[in-house]
C-alpha positions in Angstrom: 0.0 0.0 0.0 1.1 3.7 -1.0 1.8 6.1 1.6 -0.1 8.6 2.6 1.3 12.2 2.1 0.5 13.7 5.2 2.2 11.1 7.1 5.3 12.2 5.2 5.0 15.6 6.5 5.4 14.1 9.8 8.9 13.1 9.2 11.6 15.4 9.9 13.9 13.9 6.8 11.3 15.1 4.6 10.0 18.5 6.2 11.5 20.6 3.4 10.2 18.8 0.2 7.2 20.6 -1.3 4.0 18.8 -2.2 4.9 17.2 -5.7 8.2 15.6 -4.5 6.1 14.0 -1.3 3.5 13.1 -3.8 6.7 11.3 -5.5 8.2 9.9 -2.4 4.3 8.6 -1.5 4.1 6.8 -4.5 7.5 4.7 -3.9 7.3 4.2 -0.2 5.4 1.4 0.8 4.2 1.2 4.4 4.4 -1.1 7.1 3.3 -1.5 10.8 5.4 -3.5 13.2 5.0 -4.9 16.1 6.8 -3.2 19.7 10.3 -5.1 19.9 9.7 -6.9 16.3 13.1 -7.5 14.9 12.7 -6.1 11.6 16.3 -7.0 9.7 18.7 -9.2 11.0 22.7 -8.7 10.6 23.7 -10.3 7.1 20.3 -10.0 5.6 20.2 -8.8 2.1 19.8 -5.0 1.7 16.0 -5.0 -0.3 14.7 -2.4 2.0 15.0 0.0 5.0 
């Protein structure tokens, strides 16, 4: 699932990009919810994602 824009506006690394580059950004960032203490990556796993 896309993300939504205003949840970009949120995040401090992307507080100075105008409304067409977060539409950009939205359209190439796919969001996911984790779980509290979920290990997300582990060391030597392929770099597909961050």
């Amino acid at each position: 699932m896309a993300c939504d824009i205003d949840e970009l506006k949120h995040v401090p690394l992307f507080e100075l990009l105008d409304e067409d580059e977060l539409a950009v950004l939205a359209g190439q960032v796919e969001k996911r919810d984790f779980a509290a203490r979920q290990r997300i990556f582990k060391i030597g796993d392929p770099a597909k994602s961050a």
